[in-house]
C-alpha distance (Angstrom), angle and dihedral (degrees) to the residues before:
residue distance angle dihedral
X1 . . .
X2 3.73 . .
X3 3.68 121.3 .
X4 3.80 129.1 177.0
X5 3.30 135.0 -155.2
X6 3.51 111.5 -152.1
X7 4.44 92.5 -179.5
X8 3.54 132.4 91.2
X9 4.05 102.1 -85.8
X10 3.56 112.5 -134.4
X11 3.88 134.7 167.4
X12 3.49 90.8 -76.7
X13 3.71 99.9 49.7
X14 3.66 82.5 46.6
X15 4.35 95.1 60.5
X16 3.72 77.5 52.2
X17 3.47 106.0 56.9
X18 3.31 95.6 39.0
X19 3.96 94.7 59.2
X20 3.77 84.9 47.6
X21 3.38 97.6 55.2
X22 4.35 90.4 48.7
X23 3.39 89.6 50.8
X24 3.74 91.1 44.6
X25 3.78 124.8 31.9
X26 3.80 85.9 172.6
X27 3.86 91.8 67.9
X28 3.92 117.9 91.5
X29 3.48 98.4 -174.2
X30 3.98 112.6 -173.3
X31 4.25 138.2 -178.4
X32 4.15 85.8 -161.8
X33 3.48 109.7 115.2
X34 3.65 101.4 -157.7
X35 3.83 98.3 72.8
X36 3.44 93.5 64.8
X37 3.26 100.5 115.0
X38 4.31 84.7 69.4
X39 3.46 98.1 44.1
X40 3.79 114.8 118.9
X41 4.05 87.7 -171.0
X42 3.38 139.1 29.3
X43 3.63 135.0 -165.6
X44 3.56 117.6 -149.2
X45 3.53 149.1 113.1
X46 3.94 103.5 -147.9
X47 3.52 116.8 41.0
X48 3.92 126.8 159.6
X49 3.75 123.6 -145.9
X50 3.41 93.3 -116.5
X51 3.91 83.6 57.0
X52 3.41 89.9 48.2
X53 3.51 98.3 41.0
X54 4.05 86.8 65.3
X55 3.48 92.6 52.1
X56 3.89 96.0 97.5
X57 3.90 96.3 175.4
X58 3.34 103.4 44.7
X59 3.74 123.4 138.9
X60 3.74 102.4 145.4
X61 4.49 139.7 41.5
X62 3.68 114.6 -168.1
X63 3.59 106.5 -171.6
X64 4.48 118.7 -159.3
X65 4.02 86.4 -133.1
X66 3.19 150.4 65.3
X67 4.16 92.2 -130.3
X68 4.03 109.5 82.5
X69 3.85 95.1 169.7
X70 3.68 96.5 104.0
X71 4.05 94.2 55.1
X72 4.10 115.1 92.9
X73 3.71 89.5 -108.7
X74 3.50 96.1 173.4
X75 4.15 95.9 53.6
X76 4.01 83.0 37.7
X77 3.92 95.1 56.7
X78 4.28 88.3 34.7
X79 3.64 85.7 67.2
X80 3.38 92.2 38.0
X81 3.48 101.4 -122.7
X82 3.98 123.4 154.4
X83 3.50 139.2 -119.5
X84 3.26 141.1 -156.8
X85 4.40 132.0 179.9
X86 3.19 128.3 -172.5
X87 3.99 142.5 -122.2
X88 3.45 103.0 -135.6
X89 3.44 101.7 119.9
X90 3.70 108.1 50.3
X91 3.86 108.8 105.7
X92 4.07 90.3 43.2
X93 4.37 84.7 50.4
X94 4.21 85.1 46.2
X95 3.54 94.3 42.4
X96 3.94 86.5 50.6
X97 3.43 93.8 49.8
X98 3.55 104.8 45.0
X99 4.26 83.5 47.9
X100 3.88 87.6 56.3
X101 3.94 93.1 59.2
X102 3.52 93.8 45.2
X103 3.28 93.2 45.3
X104 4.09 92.4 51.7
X105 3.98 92.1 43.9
X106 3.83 94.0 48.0
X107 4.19 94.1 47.6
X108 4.05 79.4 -131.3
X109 3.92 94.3 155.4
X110 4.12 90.8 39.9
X111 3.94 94.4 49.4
X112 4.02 94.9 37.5
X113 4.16 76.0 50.2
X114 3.43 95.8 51.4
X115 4.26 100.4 37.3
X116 3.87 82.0 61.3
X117 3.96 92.4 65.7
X118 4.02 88.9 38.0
X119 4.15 91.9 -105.5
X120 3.89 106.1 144.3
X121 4.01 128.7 -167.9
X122 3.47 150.2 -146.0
X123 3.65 119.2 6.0
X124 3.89 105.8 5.0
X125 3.99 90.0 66.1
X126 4.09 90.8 41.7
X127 4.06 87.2 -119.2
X128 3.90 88.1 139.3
X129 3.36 142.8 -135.0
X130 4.12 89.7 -40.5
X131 3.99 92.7 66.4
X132 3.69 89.1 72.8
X133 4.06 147.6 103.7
X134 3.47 121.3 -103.4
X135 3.88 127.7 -115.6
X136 4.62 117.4 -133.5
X137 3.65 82.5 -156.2
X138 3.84 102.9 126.1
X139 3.72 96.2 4.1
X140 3.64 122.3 127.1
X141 4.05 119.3 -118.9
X142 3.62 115.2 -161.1
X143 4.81 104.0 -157.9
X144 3.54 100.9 -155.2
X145 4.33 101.1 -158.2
X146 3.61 107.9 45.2
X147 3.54 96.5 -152.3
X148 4.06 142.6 104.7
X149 3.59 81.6 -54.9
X150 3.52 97.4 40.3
X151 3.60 93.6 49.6
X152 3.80 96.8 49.5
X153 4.02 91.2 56.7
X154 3.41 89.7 44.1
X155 3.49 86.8 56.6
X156 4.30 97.4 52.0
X157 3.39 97.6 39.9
X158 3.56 99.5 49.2
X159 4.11 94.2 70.1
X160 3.77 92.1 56.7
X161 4.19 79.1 75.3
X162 3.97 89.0 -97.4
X163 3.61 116.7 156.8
X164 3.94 101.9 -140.5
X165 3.81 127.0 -152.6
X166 3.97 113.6 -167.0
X167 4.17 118.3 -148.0
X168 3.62 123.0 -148.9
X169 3.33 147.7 147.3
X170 3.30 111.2 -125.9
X171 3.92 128.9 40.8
X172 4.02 121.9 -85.3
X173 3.64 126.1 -149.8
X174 3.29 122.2 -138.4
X175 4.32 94.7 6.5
X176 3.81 105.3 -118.4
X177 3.42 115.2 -102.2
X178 3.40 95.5 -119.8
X179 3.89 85.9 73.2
X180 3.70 129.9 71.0
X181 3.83 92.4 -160.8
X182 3.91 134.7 1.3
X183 3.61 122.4 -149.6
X184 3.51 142.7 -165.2
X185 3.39 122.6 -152.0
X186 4.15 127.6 45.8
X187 3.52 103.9 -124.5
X188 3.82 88.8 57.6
X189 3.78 99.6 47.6
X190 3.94 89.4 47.4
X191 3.80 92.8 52.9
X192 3.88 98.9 48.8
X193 3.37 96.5 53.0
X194 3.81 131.9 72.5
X195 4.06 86.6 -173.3
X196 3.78 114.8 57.9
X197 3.84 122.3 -172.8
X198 3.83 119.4 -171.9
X199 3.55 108.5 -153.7
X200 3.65 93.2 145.6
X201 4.54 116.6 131.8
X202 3.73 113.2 -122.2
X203 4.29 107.0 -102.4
X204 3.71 127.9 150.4
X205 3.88 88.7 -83.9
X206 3.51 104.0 47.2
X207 3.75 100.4 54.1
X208 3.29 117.6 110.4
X209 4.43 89.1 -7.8
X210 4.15 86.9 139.6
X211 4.40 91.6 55.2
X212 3.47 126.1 152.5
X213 3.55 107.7 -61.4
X214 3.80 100.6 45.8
X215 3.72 87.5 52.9
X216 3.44 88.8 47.0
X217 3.62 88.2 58.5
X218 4.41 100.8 46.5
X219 4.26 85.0 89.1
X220 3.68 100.6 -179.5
X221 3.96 99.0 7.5
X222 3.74 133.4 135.7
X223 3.73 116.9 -145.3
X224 3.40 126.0 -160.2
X225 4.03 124.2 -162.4
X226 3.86 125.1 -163.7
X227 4.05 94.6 134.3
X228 4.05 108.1 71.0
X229 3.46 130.3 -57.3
X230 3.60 103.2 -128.1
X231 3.92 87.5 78.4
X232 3.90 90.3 62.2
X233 4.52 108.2 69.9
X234 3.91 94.8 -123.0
X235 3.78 99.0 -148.4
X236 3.88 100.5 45.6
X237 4.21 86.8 40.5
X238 4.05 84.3 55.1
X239 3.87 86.5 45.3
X240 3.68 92.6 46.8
X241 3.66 91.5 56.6
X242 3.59 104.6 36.9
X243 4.07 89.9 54.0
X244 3.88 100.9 43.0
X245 4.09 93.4 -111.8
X246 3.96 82.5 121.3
X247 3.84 110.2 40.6
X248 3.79 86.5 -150.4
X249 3.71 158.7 -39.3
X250 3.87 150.1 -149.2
X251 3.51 115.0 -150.9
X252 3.78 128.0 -160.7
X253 3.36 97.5 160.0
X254 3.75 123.1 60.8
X255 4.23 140.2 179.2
X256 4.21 104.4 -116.5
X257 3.80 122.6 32.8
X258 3.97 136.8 -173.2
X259 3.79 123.6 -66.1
X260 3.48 122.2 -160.4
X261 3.85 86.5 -3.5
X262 3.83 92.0 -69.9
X263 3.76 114.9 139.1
X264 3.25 115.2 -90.5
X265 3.90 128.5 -169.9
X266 3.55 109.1 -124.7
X267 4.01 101.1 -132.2
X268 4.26 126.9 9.6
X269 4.00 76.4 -120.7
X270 4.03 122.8 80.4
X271 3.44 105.5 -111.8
X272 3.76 94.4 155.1
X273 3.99 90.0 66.8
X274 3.56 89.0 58.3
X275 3.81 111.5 104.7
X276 3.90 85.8 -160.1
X277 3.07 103.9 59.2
X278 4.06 134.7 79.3
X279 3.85 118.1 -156.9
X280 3.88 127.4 -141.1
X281 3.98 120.2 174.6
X282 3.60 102.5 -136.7
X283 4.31 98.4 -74.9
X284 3.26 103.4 127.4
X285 3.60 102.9 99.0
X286 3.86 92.3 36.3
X287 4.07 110.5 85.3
X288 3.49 114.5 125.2
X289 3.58 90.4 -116.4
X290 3.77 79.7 64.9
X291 3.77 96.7 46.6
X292 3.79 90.1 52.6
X293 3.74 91.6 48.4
X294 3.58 91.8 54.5
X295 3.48 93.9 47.7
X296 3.63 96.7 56.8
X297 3.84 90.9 44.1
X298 3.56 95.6 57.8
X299 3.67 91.7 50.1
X300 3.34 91.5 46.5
X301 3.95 93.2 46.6
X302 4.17 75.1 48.7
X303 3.98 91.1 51.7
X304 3.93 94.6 53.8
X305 3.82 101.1 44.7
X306 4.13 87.4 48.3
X307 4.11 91.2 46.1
X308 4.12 99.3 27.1
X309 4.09 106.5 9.6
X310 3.68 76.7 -126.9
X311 3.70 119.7 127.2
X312 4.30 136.2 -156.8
X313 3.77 125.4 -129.6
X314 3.75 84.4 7.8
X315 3.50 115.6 -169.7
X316 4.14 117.4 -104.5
X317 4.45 99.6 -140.3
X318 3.93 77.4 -150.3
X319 3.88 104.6 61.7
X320 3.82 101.0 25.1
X321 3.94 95.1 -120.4
């Protein structure tokens, strides 16, 4: 069986590959492009149509990442070839996430700001109790994406005595306990908490879910975004932020992004003026605890469909993820 391996091959790929190969004489596992019209599987995480269209043999796409959005899914699942992601990256998006909120409730990047030009706060200048952070203790946090890396924020918010209401779409049985409440539908999830996290993929459905007039309606809110930022309307979220509708947001997920390693702005709208706003440039999934997670899973994902023709984190043609 032919398998290509359309990534950068490092040491670590290499451990991989070689374990595979032990375990399974059967696999010829390649990084040269021109036999792709034999290979059986391909890793990669971009792949054009016309790419894939030359890929005679294909029957299976294991992607390094959780984000499938930039595959041809609908020439991939017209040919009826599978998918699978991986998880890898999870706790290091959590972690992220859970930093961002902190981050915008303690005014961490505003008084680190500030201490660098010798301007102090709160009690040493006698400004009162209003020249302060803020505490998440008691706050509500609404996780929009109740999946692995739903679960895992969930679970590292919680202990900062959070109450945490999950958002999906379809019904879970029992609730994790990670949750205090699950919920069903959008509108409700966005108007019970005060704390909104985004982790939610970018599919046909979820792009552009929070538009204009849901964001219109999260008065007071603070919205964090570690999932993709086509699910967040970019004009109405700028508008949001600039007029005080939203009181905030951290953002690690954005709507243009470098070519060719030029910089890039990351929106046609001036984010960076906002005082309410925290920037991230799209790390939160990439740790190298993450990296080596995802490694293993796609080898793993590998492993089963080569002993099984069974596949993890497989890829429903129906939802997009």
């Amino acid at each position: 069986m032919k398998i290509l391996i359309l990534q950068q091959i490092n040491s670590l790929w290499k451990g991989y590959i070689e374990d595979i190969k032990r375990e399974f004489p059967q696999a010829d596992i390649t990084d040269d492009a021109s036999s792709i019209g034999e290979a059986e599987v391909i890793i990669g995480t971009r792949l054009s149509e016309d790419l894939i269209h030359q890929a005679e043999s294909l029957k299976v796409v294991l992607v390094p990442m959780a984000g499938v959005d930039k595959l041809p899914l609908e020439h991939l699942f017209s040919r009826n070839i599978r998918i699978a992601n991986v998880h890898g990256n999870a706790e290091s998006v959590a972690e992220r996430a859970v930093a961002l909120v902190l981050a915008w409730y303690g005014n961490i990047i505003p008084y680190h700001h500030d201490l660098q030009e010798n301007r102090w706060h709160a009690f040493w200048l006698g400004n009162g109790i209003e020249d302060t952070w803020e505490s998440v203790a008691g706050k509500k946090c609404s996780i929009l994406g109740a999946g692995a890396i739903g679960y895992e924020t969930a679970k590292r918010i919680k202990p900062f005595s959070v109450s945490v209401i999950g958002y999906k779409k379809t019904p879970a049985a029992p609730i994790p306990e990670v949750y205090d409440e699950m919920v069903y539908d959008i509108d409700e999830a966005l108007e019970k908490g005060e704390i909104i996290i985004s982790v939610l993929p970018e599919t046909p459905e979820t792009a552009g879910l929070i538009n204009r007039k849901r964001l219109e309606a999260m008065e007071g809110k603070v919205l964090v975004n570690v999932g993709r930022g086509s699910v967040i309307e970019e004009e109405p979220l700028y508008h949001a932020l600039r007029t005080g509708t939203l009181r905030g947001a951290a953002l690690d997920c954005w709507y243009e992004y470098p070519r060719d390693q030029r910089n890039t702005a990351p929106s046609q709208f001036p984010f960076r003026d906002l005082p309410n706003v925290i920037m991230s440039p799209h790390v939160a999934g990439f740790t190298r605890d993450s990296v080596q997670k995802s490694v293993q899973q796609v080898f793993e994902n590998l492993r089963c469909w080569l002993r099984e023709g069974t596949l993890l984190y497989e890829i429903d043609p129906e939802k997009r993820y």
